[in-house]
LOLUMSE-193532 format. One record per residue (C-alpha): x, z, y negated. Coordinates in steps of 0.001 Angstrom, whole numbers, plus 500000, padded with zeros to 6 digits. Example, Ala and Ser with C-alpha at 12.3 -4.5 7.8 and 13.67 -1.06 7.14 Angstrom:
<pts>
512300507800504500513670507140501060
</pts>
This chain:
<pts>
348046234234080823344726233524082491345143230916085642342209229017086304343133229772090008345539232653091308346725233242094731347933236893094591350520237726097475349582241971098451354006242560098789354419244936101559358409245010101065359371241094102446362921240028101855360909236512101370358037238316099160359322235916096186359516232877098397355958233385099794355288233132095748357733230193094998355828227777098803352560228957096796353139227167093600354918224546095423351876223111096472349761222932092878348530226850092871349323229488090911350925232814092954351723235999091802352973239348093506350864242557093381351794245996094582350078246309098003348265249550096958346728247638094116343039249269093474340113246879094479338765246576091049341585245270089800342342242842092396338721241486091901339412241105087982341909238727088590339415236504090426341784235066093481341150231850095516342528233674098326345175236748099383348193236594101161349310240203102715353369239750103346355285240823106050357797244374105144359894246148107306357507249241108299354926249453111456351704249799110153351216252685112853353926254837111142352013257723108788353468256325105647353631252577105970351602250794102921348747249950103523345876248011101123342808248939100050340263247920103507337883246906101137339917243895100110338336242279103597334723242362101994335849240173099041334937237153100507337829235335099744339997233856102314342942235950103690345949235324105020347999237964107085352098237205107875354103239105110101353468242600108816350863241330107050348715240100110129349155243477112064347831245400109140344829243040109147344070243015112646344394246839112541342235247366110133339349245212111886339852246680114996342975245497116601345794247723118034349630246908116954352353247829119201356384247857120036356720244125121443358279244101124783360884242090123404361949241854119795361858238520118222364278237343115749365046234163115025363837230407116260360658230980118905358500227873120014355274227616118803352403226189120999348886225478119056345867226187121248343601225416118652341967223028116397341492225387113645341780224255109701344505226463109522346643225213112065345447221534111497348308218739111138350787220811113135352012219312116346351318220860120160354352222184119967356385223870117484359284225334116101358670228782113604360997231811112483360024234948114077361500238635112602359590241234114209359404244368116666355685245145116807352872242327117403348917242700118052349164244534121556345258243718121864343236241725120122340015242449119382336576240443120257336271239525117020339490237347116998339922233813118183343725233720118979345307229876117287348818229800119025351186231837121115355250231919121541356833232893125015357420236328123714353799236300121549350794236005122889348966236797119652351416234181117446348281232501114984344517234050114950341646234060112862338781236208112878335415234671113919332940236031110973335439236986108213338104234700106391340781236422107739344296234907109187347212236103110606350310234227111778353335236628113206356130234281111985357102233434108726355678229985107602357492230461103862361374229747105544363272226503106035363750227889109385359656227059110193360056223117109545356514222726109532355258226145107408354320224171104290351986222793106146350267226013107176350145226805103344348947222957102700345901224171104862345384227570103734345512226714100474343520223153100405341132223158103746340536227450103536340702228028100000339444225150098884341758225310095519342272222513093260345874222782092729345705223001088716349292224813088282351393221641087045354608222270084543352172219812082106349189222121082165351769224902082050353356223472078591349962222744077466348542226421077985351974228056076710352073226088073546348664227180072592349426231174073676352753231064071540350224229676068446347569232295068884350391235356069270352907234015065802350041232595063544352344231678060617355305233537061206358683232693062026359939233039065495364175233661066043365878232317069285368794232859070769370120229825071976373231230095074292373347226087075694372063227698079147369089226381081066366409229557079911367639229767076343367516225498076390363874225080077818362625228388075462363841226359072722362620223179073579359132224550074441358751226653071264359810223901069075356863221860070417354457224565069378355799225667066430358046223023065204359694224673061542358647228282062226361478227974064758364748229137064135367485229345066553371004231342066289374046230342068334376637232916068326379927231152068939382175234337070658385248232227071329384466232743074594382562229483075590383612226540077912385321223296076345382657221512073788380495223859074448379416224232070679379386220112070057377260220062073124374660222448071823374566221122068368374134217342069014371695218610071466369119220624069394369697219670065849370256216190066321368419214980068913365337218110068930365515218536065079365614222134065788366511224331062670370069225637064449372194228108062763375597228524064136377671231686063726380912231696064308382512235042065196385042233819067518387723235883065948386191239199065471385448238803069337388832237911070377390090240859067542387795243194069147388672242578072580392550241993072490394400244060075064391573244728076900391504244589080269388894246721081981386321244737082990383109246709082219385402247743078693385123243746077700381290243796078474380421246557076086382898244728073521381171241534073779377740242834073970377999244890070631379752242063068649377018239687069945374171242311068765376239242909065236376890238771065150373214237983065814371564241102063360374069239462060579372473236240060889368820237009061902368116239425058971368734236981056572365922234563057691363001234808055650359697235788057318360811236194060980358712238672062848359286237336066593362381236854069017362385234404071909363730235476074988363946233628078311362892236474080474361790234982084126359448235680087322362069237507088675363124239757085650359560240265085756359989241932089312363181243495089262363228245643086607360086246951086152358350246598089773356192244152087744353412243759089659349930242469088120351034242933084627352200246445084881355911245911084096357354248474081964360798247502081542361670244133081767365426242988082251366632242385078449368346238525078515371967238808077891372338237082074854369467239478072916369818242803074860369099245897072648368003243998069741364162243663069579364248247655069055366600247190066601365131244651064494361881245551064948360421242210066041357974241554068677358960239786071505358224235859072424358832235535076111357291232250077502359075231712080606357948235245082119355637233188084833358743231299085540361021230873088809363784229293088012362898225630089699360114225806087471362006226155084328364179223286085009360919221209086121359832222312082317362547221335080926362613217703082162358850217320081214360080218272077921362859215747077463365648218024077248368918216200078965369742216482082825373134218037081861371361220946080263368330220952083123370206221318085971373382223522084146375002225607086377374455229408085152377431231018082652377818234382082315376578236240078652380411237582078362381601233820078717385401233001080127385916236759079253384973237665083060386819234387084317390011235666082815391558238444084794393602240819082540394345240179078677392353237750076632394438235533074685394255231874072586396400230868075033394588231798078071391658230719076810393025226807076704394902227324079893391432228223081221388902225787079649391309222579080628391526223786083884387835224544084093386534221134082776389068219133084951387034221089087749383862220167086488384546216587085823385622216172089454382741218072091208380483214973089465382091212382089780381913213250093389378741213656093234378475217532094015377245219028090851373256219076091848374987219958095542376351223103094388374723226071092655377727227349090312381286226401090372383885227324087807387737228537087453389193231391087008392304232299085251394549235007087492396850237727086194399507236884087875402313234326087639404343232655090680407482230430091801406692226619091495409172223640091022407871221493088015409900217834088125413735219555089150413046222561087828411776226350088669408878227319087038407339230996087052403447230057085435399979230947086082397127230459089489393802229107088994391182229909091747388432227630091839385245229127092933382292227020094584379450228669095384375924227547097516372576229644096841369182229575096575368666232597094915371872234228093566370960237499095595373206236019098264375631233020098193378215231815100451381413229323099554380486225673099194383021223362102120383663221264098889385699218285100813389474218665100932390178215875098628387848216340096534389841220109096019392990218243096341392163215928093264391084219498091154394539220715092113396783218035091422394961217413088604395331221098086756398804221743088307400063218085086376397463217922082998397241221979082440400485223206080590401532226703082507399568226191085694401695225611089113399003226946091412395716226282092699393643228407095156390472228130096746387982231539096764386234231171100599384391234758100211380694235041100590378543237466098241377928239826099818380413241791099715382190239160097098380109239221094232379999235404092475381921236200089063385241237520089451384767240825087693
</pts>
């Protein structure tokens, strides 16, 4: 989609490449990651308000660190340099990079020695997030140095002729209280943008794309009650309206109410056309005895795909499928940089299938972080409990039940896992937390129920915090908050008598259970 202004971020190989991105369009401007080899002509296409080179883990002195094109410094358009980022600049206009003395990582103070626009606002002194074993050894004449740390002389600096800046610590962490301040002024006092990227404008511009690309034909969605399949749906139904149809595959597999929730959501308050397809028992015939973990992913994957074709090919006239592939997909799976992507992570709920129907793909969330989804969403009117869902797996409580899927262990699981989820909001901890859920345990232990021994199940609740999902650690949900969850299952939740808590981090725990 053409942006009336674009920030491209040059990505060296940052852990915080993405966030760079996500403190970009924070402030009102459109960001996207390029590969840092990316040929002049093409970065000039684009038409940027300004570069951002990111920091990466090589020395620019090394023979094969990346490196940009130098011609990227003629463009006229403000640049700005961190960490690895500002070496390779100030290298490449003259400035030698070296081994600091001493390696900084971690919390440095900052003191500003200059009233430059990009340092503007900040106070005297400062706290920033340093990571880094070389820094500009010498800087050249050129260069007006903007700050230092004890261990940095060369912290912020600008050159004097070109629109180049460099900072050595990383302005895009929480750890840097005041960084959104240095992108406030490099985006609004250098760049001079006028902060046009708004979820409305988004909507606005997506809505007229998805006309252009169906004309009259009908577009299918798979609609699983999560946040990406939710806000797809919403969104396409507002530029389509009845060329919309959506499919929700009921696998048996799905939380308590799940299905009511999805139905009185789309087709009664949205309108939407919703078909539901129930295949809960070929799912739970398919998988029964199965206990391999990867085993009951392949099940459920090709009984959603042989569900789904069942119902899709008998809707007249559909020559598109919706899927809410995201920024990140974008990234991961195909190095997507600048449009290049070649293989984009296939959404759980239609993986394999636009091959085999033959229908082009709809995908209008692929700009998308995550925050910005649910930010579309709630300009679009869909409910909070949907915005701000908590993400399910595509195999459902199949992964939250260890061992044999049963009827039975599917109650025992749901009651306990909506007692769980009741709880965490009416303790206010749902927005708090970024997934928590129970899962069932193959195993059975000694209890006393009333006077008598009892030999039933354990439930482990699992609380997770994250920003990203790439790493999480165990959410300190308050003891009696966890003691209400327990009593709670252990006395409403026929053939429970034991309640753990999961306190591993991922990594090396991964969130799900298998």
């Amino acid at each position: 989609m053409p942006h009336d202004e674009i920030i491209p971020i040059l990505d060296f190989g940052s852990q915080y490449a993405q966030l760079i991105a996500r403190r970009v369009r924070e402030k009102g401007v459109y960001s996207e990651l390029v590969r840092p080899d990316i040929p002049f002509a093409d970065l000039k296409k684009l038409n940027p308000k300004g570069l951002i080179l990111s920091g990466g883990p090589s020395s620019v002195y090394e023979p094969n660190a990346p490196r940009c094109d130098p011609k990227i410094f003629d463009l006229a358009v403000p640049i700005l340099g961190i960490c690895y980022g500002m070496q390779l600049g100030a290298q490449i206009l003259g400035g030698q990079v070296k081994p600091a003395k001493a390696r900084e990582y971690g919390r440095a103070k900052l003191h500003i020695s200059s009233t430059d626009p990009l340092v503007r606002g900040l106070p005297e002194d400062t706290t920033v997030w340093m990571s880094h074993g070389d820094q500009v050894h010498e800087l050249p004449a050129d260069f007006i140095p903007l700050a230092t740390t004890p261990n940095c002389p060369y912290a912020a600096a600008r050159h004097k002729s070109r629109p180049f800046y460099g900072v050595q610590f990383h302005p895009e962490v929480t750890h840097t209280p005041r960084g959104e301040q240095i992108f406030q002024n490099f985006l609004y006092e250098i760049c001079h943008c006028a902060g046009s990227w708004t979820m409305e404008n988004f909507i606005d511009q997506t809505v007229r794309r998805v006309r252009e690309q169906v004309g009259n034909a009908k577009v299918i969605c798979g609609l699983s009650g999560g946040v990406d399949s939710s806000v797809v749906a919403a969104l396409l139904h507002k530029a389509i309206a009845d060329q919309l149809v959506c499919i929700f595959v009921d696998n048996g597999l799905l939380r308590k109410n799940e299905k009511e929730l999805v139905e009185t959501t789309f087709r009664d308050h949205f309108h939407i056309n919703l078909r539901t397809n129930d295949a809960s028992s070929q799912f739970l015939a398919a998988l029964k005895g199965v206990t391999d973990p990867q085993q009951k992913r392949k099940i459920i994957g090709r009984e959603f795909i042989e569900a789904f074709k069942r119902e899709a090919t008998s809707i007249q006239g559909a020559q598109f499928l919706a899927q809410g592939t995201l920024y990140p997909d974008v990234i991961e799976s195909g190095h997507g940089y600048a449009g290049t992507a070649a293989n984009i992570k296939l959404h759980h709920n239609v993986g394999g299938l636009p091959a085999e129907l033959g229908f082009e793909l709809v995908e209008p969330l692929r700009e998308l972080f995550k925050d910005e989804v649910r930010r579309v969403g709630a300009v679009l009117g869909l409910p909070e409990n949907i915005v701000w869902r908590h993400p399910f797996p595509g195999p459902g409580l199949a992964v939250r039940i260890l061992g044999d899927i049963t009827p039975e262990r599917l109650r025992v699981l749901r009651d306990a896992d909506e007692i769980v989820l009741e709880e965490l909001v009416a303790n206010h901890l749902y927005r708090k937390t970024a997934q928590v859920f129970a899962v069932l345990l193959p195993i059975a232990t000694v209890g006393v129920m009333g006077d008598a021994r009892s030999y039933d199940s354990v439930i482990a609740i699992r609380a997770v915090e994250s920003q990203d999902f790439m790493t999480a650690d165990w959410a300190r949900i308050p003891f009696d908050v966890l003691a209400i969850m327990s009593n709670r299952i252990i006395n409403e939740v026929r053939g429970i008598n034991r309640v753990v808590y999961d306190i591993s981090s991922k990594p090396p725990a991964t969130i799900e259970w298998e």
